[in-house]
VODREN-644030 format. One record per residue: residue in one letter; x, y, z of N, C-alpha, C in turn; residue number from 1. Coordinates in steps of 0.1 Angstrom, whole numbers, plus 5000, padded with zeros to 4 digits. Example, Ala and Ser with C-alpha at 12.3 -4.5 7.8 and 13.67 -1.06 7.14 Angstrom:
VODREN-644030
<res: A | n_x: 5132 | n_y: 4943 | n_z: 5078 | ca_x: 5123 | ca_y: 4955 | ca_z: 5078 | c_x: 5132 | c_y: 4967 | c_z: 5078 | n: 1>
<res: S | n_x: 5128 | n_y: 4978 | n_z: 5071 | ca_x: 5137 | ca_y: 4989 | ca_z: 5071 | c_x: 5129 | c_y: 5000 | c_z: 5079 | n: 2>
//
This chain:
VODREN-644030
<res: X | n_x: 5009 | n_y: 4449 | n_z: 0991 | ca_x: 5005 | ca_y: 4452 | ca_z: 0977 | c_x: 5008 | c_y: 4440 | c_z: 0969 | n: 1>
<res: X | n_x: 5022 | n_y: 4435 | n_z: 0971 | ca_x: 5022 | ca_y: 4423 | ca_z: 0962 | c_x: 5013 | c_y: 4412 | c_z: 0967 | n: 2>
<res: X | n_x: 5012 | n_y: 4410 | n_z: 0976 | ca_x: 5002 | ca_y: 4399 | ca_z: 0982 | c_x: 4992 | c_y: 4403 | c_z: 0973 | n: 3>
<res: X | n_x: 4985 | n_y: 4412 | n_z: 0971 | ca_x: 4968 | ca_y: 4413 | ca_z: 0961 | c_x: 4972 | c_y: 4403 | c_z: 0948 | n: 4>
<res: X | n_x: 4986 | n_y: 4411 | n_z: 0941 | ca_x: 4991 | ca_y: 4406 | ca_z: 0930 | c_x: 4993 | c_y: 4393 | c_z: 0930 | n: 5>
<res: X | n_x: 4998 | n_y: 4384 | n_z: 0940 | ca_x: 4998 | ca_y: 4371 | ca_z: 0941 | c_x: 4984 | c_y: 4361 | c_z: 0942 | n: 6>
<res: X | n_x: 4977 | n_y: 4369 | n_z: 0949 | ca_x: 4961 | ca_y: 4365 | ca_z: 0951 | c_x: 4951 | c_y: 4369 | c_z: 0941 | n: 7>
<res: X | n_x: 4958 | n_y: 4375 | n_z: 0929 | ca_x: 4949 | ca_y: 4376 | ca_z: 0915 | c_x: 4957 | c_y: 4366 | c_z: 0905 | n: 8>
<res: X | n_x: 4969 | n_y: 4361 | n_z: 0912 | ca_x: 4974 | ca_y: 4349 | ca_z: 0897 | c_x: 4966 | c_y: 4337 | c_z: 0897 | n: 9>
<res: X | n_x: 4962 | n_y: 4331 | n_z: 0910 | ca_x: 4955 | ca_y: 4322 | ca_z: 0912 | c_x: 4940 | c_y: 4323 | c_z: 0907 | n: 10>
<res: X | n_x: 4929 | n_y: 4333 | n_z: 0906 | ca_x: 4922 | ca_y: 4337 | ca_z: 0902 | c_x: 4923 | c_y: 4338 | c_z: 0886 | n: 11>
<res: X | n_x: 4936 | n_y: 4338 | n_z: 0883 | ca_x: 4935 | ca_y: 4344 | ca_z: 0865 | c_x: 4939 | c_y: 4327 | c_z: 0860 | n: 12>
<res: X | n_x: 4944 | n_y: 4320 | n_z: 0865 | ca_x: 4948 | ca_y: 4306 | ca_z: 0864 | c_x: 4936 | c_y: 4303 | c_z: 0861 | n: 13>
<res: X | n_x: 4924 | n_y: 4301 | n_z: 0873 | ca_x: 4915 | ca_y: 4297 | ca_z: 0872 | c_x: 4905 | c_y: 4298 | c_z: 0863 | n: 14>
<res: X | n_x: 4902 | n_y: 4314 | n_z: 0862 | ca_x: 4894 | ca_y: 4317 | ca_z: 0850 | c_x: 4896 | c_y: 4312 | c_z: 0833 | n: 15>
<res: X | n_x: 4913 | n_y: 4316 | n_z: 0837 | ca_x: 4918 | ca_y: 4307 | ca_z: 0822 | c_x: 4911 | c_y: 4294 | c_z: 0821 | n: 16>
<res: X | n_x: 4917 | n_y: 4286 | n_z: 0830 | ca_x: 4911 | ca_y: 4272 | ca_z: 0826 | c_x: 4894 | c_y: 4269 | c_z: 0824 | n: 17>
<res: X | n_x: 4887 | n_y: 4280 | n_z: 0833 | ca_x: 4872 | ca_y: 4277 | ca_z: 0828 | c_x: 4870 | c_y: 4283 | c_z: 0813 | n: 18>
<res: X | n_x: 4878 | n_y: 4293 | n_z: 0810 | ca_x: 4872 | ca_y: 4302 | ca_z: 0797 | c_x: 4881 | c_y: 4288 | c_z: 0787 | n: 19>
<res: X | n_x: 4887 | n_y: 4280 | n_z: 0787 | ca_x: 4893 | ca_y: 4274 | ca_z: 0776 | c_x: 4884 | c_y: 4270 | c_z: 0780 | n: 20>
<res: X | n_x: 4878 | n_y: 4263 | n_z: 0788 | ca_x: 4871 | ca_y: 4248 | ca_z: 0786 | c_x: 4854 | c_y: 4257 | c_z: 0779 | n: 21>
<res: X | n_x: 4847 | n_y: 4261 | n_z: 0784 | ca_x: 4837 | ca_y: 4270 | ca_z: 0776 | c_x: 4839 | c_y: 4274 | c_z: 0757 | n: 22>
<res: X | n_x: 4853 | n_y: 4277 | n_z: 0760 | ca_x: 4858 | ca_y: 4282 | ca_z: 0744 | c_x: 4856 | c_y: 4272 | c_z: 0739 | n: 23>
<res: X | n_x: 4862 | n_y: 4258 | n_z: 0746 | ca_x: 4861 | ca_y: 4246 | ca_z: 0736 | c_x: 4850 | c_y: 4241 | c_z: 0731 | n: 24>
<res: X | n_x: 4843 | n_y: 4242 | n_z: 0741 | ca_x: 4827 | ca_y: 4235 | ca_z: 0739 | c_x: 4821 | c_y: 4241 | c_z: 0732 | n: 25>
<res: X | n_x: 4818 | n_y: 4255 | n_z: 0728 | ca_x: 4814 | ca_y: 4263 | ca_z: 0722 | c_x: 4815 | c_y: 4265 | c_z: 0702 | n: 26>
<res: X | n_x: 4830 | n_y: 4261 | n_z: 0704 | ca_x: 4837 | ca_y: 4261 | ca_z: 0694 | c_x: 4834 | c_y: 4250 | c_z: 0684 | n: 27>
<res: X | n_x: 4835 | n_y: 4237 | n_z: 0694 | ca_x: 4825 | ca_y: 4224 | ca_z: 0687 | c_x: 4813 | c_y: 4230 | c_z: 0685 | n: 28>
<res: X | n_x: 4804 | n_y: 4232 | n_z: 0690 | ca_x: 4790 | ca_y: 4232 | ca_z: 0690 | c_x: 4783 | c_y: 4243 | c_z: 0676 | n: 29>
<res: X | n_x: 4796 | n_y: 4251 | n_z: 0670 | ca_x: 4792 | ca_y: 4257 | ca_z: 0657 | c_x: 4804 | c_y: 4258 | c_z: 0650 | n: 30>
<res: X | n_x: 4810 | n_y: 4242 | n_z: 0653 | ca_x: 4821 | ca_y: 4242 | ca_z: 0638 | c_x: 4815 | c_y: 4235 | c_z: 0628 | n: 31>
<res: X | n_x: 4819 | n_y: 4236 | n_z: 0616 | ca_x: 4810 | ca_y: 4233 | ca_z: 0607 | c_x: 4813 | c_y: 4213 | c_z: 0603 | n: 32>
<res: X | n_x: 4814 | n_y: 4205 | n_z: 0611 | ca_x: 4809 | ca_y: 4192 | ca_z: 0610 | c_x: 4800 | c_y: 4183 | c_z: 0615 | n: 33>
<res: X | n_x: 4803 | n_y: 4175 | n_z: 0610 | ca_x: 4786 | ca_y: 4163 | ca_z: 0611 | c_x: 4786 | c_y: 4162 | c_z: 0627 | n: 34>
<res: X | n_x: 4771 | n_y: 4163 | n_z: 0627 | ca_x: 4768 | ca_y: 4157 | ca_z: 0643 | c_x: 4775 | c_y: 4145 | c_z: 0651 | n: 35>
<res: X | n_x: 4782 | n_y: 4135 | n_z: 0643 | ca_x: 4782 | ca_y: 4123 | ca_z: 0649 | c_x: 4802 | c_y: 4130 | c_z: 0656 | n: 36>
<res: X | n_x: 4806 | n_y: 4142 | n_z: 0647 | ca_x: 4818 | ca_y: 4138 | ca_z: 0649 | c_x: 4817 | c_y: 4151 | c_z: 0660 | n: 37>
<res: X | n_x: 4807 | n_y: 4157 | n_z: 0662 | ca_x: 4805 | ca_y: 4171 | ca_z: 0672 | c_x: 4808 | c_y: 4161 | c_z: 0685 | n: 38>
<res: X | n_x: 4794 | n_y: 4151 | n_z: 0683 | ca_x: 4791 | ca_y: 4145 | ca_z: 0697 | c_x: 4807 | c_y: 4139 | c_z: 0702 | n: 39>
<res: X | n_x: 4812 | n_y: 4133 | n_z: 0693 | ca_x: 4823 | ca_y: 4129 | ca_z: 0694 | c_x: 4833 | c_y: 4138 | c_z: 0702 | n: 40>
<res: X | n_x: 4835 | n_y: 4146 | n_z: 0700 | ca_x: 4844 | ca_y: 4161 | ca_z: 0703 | c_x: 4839 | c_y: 4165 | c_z: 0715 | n: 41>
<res: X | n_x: 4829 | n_y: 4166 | n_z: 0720 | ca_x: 4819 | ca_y: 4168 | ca_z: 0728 | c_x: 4824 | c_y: 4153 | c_z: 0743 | n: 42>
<res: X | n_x: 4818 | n_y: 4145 | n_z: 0736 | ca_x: 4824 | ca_y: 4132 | ca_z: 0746 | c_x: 4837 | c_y: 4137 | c_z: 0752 | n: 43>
<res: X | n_x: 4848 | n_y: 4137 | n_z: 0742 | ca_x: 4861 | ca_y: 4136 | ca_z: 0749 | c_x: 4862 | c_y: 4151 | c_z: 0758 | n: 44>
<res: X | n_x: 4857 | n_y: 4160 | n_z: 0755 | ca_x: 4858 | ca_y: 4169 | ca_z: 0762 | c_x: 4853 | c_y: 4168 | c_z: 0777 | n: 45>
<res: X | n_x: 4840 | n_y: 4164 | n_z: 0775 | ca_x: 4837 | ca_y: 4160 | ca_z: 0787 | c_x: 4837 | c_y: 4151 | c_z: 0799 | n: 46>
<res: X | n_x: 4848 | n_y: 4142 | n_z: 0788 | ca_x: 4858 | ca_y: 4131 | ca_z: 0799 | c_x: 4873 | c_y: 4141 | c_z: 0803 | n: 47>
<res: X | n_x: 4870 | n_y: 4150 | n_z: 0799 | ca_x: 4885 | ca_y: 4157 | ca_z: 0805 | c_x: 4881 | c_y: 4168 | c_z: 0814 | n: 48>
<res: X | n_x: 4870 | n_y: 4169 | n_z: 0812 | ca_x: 4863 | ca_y: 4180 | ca_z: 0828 | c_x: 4870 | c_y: 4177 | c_z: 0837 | n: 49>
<res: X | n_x: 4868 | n_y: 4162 | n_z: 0842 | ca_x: 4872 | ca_y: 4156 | ca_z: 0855 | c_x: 4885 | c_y: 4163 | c_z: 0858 | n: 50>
<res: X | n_x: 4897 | n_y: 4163 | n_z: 0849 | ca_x: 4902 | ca_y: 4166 | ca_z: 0851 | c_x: 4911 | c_y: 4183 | c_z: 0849 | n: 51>
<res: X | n_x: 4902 | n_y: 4185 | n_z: 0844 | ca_x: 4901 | ca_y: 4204 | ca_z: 0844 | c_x: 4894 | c_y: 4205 | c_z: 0862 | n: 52>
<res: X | n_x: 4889 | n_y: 4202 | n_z: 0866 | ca_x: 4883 | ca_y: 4206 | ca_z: 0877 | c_x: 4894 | c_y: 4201 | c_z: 0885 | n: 53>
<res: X | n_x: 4900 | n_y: 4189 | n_z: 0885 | ca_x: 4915 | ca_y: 4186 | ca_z: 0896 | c_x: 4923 | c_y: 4199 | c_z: 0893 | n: 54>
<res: X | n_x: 4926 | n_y: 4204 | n_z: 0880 | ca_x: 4937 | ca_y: 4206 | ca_z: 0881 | c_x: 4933 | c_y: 4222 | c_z: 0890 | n: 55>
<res: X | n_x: 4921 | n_y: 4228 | n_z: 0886 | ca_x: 4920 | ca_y: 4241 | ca_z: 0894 | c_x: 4918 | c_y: 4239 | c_z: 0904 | n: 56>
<res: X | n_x: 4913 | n_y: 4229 | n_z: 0912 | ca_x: 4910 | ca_y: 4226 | ca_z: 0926 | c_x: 4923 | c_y: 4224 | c_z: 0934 | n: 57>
<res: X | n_x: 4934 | n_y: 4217 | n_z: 0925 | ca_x: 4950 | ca_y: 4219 | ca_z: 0929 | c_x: 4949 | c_y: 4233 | c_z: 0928 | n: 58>
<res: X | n_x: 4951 | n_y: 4237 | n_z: 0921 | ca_x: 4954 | ca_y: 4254 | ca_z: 0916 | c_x: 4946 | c_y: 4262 | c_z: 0932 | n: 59>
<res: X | n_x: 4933 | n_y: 4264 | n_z: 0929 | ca_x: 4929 | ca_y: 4270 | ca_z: 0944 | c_x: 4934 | c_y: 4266 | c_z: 0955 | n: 60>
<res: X | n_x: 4938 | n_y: 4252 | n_z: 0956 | ca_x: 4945 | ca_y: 4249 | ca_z: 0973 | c_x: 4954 | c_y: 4255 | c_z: 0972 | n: 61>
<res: X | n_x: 4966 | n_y: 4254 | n_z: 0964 | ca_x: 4979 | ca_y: 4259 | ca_z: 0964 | c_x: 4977 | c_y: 4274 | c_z: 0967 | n: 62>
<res: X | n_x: 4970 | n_y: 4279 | n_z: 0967 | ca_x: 4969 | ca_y: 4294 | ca_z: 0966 | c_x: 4960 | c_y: 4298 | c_z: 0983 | n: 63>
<res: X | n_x: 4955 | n_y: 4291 | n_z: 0985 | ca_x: 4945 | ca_y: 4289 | ca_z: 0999 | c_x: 4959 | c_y: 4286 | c_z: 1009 | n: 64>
<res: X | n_x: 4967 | n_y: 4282 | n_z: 1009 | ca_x: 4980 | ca_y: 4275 | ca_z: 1016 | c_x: 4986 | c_y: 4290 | c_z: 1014 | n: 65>
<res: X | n_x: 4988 | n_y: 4294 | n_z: 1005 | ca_x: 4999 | ca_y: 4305 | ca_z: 1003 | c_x: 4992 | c_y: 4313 | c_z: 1009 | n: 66>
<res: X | n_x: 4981 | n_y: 4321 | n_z: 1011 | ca_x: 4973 | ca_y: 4331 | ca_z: 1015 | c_x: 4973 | c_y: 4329 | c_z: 1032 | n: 67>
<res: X | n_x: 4971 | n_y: 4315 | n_z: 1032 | ca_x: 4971 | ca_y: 4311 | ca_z: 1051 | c_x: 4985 | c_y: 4316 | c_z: 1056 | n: 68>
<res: X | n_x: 4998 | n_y: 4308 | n_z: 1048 | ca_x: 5010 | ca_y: 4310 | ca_z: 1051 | c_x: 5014 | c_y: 4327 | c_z: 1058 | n: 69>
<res: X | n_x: 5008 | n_y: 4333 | n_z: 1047 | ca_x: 5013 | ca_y: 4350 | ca_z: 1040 | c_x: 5007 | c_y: 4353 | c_z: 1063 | n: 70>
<res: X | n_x: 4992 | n_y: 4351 | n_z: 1057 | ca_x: 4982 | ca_y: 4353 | ca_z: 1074 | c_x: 4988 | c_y: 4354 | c_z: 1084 | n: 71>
<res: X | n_x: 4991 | n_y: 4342 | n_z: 1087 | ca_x: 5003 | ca_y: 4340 | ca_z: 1096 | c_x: 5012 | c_y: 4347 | c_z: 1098 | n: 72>
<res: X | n_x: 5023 | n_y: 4345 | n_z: 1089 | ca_x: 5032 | ca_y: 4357 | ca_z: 1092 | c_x: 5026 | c_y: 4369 | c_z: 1094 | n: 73>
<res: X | n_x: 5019 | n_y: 4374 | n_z: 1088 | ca_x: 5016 | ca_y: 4388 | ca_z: 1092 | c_x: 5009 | c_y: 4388 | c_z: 1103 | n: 74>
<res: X | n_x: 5002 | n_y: 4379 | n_z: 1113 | ca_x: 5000 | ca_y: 4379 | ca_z: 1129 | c_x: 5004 | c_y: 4376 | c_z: 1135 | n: 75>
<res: X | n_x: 5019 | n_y: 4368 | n_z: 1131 | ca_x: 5032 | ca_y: 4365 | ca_z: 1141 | c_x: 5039 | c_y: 4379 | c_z: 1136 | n: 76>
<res: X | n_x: 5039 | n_y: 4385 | n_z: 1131 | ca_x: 5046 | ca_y: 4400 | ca_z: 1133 | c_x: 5038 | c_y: 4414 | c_z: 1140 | n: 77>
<res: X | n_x: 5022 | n_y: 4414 | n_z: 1135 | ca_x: 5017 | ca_y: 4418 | ca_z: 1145 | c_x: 5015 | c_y: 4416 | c_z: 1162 | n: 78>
<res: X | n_x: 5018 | n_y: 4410 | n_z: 1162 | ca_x: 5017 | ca_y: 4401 | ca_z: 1178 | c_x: 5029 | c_y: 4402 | c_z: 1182 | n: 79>
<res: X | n_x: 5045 | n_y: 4400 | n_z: 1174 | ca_x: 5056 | ca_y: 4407 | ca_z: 1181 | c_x: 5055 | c_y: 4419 | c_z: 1180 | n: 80>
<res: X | n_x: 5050 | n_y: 4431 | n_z: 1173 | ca_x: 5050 | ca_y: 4445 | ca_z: 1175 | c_x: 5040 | c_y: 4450 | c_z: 1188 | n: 81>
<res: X | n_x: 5028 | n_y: 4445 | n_z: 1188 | ca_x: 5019 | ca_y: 4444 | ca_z: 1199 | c_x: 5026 | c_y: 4441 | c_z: 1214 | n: 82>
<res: X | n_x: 5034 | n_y: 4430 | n_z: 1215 | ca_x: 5041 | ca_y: 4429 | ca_z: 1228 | c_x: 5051 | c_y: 4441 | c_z: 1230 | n: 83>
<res: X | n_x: 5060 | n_y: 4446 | n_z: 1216 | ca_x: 5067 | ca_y: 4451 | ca_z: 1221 | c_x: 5058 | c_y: 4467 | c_z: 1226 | n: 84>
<res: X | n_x: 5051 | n_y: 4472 | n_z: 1221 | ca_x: 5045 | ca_y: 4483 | ca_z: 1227 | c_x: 5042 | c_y: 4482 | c_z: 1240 | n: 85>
<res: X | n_x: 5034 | n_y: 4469 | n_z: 1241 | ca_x: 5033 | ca_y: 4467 | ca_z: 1256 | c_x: 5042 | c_y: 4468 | c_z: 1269 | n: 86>
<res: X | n_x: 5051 | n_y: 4466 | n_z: 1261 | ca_x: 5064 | ca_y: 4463 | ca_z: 1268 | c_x: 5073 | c_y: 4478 | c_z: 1271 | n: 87>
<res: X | n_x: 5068 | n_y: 4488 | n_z: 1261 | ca_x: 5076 | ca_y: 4501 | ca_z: 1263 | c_x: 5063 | c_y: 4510 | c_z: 1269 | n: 88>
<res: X | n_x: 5050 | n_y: 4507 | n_z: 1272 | ca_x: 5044 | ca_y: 4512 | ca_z: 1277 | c_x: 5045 | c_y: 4511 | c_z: 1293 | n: 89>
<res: X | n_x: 5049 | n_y: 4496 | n_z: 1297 | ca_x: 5048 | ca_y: 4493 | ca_z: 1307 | c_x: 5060 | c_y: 4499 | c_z: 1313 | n: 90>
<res: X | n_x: 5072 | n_y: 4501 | n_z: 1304 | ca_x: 5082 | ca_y: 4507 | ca_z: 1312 | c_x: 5083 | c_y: 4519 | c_z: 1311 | n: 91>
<res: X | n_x: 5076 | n_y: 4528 | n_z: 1304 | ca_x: 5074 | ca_y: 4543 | ca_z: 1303 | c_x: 5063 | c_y: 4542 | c_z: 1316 | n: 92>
<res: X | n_x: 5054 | n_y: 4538 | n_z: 1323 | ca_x: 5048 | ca_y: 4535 | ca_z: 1330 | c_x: 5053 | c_y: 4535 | c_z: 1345 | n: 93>
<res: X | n_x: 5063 | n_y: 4528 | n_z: 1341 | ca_x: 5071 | ca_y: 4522 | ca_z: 1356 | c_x: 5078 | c_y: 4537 | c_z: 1358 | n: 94>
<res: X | n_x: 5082 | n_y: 4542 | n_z: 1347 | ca_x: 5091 | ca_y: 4554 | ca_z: 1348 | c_x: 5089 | c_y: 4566 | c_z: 1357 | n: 95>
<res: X | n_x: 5074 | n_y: 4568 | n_z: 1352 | ca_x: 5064 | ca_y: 4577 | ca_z: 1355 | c_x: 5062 | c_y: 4579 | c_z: 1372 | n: 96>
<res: X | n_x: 5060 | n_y: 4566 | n_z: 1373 | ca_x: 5055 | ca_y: 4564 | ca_z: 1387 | c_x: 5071 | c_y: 4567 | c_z: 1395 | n: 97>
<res: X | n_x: 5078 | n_y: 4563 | n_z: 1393 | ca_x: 5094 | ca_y: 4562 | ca_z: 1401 | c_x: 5093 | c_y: 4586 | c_z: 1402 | n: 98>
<res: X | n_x: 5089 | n_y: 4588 | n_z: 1392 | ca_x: 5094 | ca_y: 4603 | ca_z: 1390 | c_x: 5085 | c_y: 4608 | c_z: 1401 | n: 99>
<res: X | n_x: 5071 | n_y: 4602 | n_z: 1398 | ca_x: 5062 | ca_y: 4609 | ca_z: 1411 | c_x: 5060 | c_y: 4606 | c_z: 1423 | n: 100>
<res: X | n_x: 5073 | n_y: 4595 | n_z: 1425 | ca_x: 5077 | ca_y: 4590 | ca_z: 1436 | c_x: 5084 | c_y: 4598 | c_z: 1442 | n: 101>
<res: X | n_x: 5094 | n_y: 4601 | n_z: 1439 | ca_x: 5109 | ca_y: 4609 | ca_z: 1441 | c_x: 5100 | c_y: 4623 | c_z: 1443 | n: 102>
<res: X | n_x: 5092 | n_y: 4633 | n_z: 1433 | ca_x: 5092 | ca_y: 4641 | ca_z: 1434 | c_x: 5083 | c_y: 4642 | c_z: 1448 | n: 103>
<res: X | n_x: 5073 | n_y: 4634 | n_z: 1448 | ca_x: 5064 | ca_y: 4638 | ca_z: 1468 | c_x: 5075 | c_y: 4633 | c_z: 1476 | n: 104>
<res: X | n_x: 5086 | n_y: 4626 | n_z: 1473 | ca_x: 5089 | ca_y: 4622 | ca_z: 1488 | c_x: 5101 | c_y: 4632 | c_z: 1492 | n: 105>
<res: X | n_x: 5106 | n_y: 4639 | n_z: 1482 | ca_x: 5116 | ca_y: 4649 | ca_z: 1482 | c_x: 5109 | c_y: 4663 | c_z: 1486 | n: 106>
<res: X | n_x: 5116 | n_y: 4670 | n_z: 1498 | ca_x: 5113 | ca_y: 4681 | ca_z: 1502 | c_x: 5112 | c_y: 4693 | c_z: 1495 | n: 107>
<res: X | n_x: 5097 | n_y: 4697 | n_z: 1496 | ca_x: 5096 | ca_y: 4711 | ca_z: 1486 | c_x: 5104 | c_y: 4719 | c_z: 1492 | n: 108>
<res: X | n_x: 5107 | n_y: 4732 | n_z: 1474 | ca_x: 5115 | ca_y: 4743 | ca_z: 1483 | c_x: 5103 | c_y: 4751 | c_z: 1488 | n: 109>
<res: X | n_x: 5108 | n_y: 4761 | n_z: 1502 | ca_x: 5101 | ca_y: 4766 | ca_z: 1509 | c_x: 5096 | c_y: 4781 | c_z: 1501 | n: 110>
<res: X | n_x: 5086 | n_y: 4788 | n_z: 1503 | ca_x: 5090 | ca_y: 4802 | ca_z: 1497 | c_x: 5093 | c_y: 4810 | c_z: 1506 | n: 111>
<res: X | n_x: 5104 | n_y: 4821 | n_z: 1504 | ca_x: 5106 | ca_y: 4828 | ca_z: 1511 | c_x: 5101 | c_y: 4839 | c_z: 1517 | n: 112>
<res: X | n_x: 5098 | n_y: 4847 | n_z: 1525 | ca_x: 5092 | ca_y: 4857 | ca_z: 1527 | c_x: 5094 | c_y: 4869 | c_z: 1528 | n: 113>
<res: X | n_x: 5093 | n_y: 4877 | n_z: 1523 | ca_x: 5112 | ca_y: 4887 | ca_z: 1518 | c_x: 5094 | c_y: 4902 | c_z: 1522 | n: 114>
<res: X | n_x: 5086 | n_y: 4899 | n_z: 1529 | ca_x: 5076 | ca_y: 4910 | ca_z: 1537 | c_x: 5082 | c_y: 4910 | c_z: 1550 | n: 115>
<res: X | n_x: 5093 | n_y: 4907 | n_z: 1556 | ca_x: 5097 | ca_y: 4906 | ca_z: 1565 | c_x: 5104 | c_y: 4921 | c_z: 1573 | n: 116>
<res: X | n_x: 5099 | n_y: 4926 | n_z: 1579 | ca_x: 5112 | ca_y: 4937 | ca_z: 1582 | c_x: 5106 | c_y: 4948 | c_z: 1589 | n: 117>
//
């Protein structure tokens, strides 16, 4: 369950950073100044994309690593539980066979015949 929770902070990271960058652009585009100083505001904004898109693309790997990480362990733990079943099957197995060994090679009791007389 916390793994979901950790696999939605990455996600909320990200969306943050796209919804500022939209907020921003938006925000220029009906504030109330001259065209020349919009485009202006507009330019620098869009020289810092570049780096809005590094920093989420950092942001998603970091979280793509932790998610693989998390994977792993959880198939290196499934895979030691998996052996060990194997492993108590195989000797509940061996058990089995040893009892129906003993029991055919051990002499049945006889019944008695007590019509005798």
């Amino acid at each position: 369950m916390s793994e979901n929770r950790s696999g939605s902070g990455g996600l909320f990271v990200g969306g943050l950073l796209v919804g500022a960058a939209v907020g921003t652009v938006v925000g220029l585009l009906f504030a109330p100044k001259p065209g020349r100083e919009t485009r202006q505001l507009l330019k620098k904004s869009a020289d810092a994309l570049p780096e809005l898109a590094e920093d989420l693309s950092a942001s998603m790997q970091l979280q793509a690593d932790r998610l693989s990480g998390t994977a792993l362990r959880n198939w290196d733990d499934t895979l030691m539980r998996l052996r060990e079943a194997l492993a108590a099957g195989i000797e509940a197995s061996q058990r089995q066979r040893e009892l129906e060994q003993q029991a055919a090679s051990s002499p049945e009791p006889k019944a008695q015949d007590s019509s005798i007389g």
